[in-house]
C-alpha positions as CSV (number, residue, x, y, z in Angstrom):
1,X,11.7,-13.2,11.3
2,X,14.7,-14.0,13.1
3,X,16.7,-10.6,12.5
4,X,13.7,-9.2,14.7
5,X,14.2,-9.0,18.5
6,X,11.7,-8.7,21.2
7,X,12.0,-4.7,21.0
8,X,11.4,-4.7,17.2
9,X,8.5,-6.8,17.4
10,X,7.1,-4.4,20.0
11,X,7.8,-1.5,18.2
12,X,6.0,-2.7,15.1
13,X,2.9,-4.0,17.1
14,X,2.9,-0.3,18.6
15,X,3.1,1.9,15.3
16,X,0.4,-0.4,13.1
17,X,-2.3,1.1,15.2
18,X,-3.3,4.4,16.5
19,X,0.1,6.0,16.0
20,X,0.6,8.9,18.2
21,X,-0.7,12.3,17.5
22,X,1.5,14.7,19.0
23,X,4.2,16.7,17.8
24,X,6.3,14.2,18.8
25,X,5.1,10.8,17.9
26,X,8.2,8.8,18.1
27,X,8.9,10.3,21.5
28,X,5.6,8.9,22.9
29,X,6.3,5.2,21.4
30,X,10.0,5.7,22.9
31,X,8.7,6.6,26.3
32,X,5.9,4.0,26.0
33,X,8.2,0.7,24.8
34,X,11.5,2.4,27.2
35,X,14.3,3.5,25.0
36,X,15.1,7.0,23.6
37,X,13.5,8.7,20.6
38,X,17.1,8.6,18.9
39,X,16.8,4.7,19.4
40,X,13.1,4.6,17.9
41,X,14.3,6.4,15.2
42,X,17.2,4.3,14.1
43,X,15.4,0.8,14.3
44,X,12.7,2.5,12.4
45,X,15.3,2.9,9.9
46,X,17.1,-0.4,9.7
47,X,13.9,-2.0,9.7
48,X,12.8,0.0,6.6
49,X,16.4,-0.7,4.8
50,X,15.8,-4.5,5.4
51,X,12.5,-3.9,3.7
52,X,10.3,-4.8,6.7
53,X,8.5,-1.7,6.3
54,X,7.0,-0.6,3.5
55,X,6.5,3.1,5.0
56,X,4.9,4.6,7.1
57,X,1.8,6.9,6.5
58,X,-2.0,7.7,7.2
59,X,-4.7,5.3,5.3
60,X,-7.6,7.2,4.4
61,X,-11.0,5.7,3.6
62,X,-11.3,7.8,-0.1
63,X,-14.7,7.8,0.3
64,X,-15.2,10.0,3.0
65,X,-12.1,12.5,1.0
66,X,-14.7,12.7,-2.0
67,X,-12.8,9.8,-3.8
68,X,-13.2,6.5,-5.4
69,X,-11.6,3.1,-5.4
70,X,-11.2,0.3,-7.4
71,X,-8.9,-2.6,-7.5
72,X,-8.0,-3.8,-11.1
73,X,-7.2,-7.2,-13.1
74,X,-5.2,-7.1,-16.0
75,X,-4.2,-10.4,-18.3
76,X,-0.5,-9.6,-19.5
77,X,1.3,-12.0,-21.4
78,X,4.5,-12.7,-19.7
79,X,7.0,-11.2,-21.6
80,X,5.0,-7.6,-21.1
81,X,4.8,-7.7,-17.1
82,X,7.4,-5.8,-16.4
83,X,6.3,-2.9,-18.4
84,X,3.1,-3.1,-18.0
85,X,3.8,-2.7,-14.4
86,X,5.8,0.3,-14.8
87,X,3.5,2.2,-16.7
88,X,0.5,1.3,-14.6
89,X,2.5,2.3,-11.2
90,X,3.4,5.8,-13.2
91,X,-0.4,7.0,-12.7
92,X,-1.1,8.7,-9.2
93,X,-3.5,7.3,-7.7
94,X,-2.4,3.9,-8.0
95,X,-1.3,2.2,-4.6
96,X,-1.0,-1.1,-5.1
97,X,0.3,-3.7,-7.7
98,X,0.9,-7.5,-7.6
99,X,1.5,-10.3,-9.7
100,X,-0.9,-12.9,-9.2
101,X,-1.2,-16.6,-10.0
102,X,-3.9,-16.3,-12.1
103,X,-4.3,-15.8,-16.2
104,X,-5.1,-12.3,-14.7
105,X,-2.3,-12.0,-13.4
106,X,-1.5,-8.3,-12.5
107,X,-4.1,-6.5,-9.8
108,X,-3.5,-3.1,-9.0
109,X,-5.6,-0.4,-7.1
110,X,-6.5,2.9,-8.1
111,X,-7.9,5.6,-6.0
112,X,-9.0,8.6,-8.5
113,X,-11.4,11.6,-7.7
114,X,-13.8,10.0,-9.8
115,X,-14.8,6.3,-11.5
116,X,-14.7,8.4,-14.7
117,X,-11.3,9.3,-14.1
118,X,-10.2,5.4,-13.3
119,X,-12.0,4.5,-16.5
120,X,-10.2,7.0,-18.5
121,X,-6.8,6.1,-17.0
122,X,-7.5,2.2,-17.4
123,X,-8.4,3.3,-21.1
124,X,-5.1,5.1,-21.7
125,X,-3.1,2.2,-19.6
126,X,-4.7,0.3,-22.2
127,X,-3.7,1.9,-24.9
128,X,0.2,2.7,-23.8
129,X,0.2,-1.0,-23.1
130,X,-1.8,-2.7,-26.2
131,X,-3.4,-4.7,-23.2
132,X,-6.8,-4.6,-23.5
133,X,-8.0,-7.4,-21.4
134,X,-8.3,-5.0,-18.1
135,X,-11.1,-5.7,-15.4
136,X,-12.5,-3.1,-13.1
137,X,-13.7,-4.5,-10.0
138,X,-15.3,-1.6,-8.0
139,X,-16.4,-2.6,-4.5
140,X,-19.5,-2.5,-3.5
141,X,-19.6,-3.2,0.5
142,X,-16.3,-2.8,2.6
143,X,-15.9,-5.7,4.8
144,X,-12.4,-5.5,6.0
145,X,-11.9,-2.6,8.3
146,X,-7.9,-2.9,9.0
147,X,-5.2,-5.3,9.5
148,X,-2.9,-6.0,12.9
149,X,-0.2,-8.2,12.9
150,X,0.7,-9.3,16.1
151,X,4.2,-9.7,16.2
């Protein structure tokens, strides 16, 4: 993390976390951390380019927005992980998708209206794919409520 300095790291603990709701969000971390909305703005950016942030957005619990999760296991052979990963990150709804060390080795997650709409996606993922060895792991209990990484 060296190519962070002290105002990066303070900017990224700032925006994990109850980012501003005003009309003018960046403004109030500028004012907040000391330097000028125009300055916010541009580390933001080079701080996205250099891949430190992902994006930046609103998580929803889907629950609560009349939806449903799931997170996914899939066991692709190797020469089919790259595809299979590009057709399974073409369907909205999914938001997530590693490669694991496992013989399930990709996990995705899919947020759909409905768990008969997951199940009809993973069945035509299945089918596009010819991988048929797909789990469905819905949860049950959340017990993670959110990540902060002090930096």
């Amino acid at each position: 993390m060296s190519e962070l300095d002290d105002l990066d790291r303070a900017i990224l603990n700032r925006i994990q976390s109850d980012f501003p709701l005003t009309s003018r969000p960046y403004m109030s971390i500028a004012d907040e951390v000391g330097i000028s909305e125009d300055d916010i703005l541009k580390r933001l950016a080079r701080l996205k380019e250099k891949g430190i942030i992902r994006r930046i957005g609103g998580n929803f619990v889907p629950n609560r927005l009349g939806f449903v999760s799931t997170l996914c296991a899939a066991k692709v052979p190797e020469d089919m992980i790259e595809s299979f990963a590009k057709i399974v990150n073409r369907y909205p709804g999914v938001t997530h998708n590693y490669l694991r060390d496992n013989k399930y080795n990709i996990w995705f997650t899919f947020i759909a209206p409905s768990m008969e709409v997951i199940e009809a996606n993973l069945e035509n993922i299945s089918k596009e794919t010819g991988i048929s060895d797909i789990i469905n792991l819905p949860a049950t209990k959340v017990f993670k409520i959110k990540a902060h990484f002090d930096l």
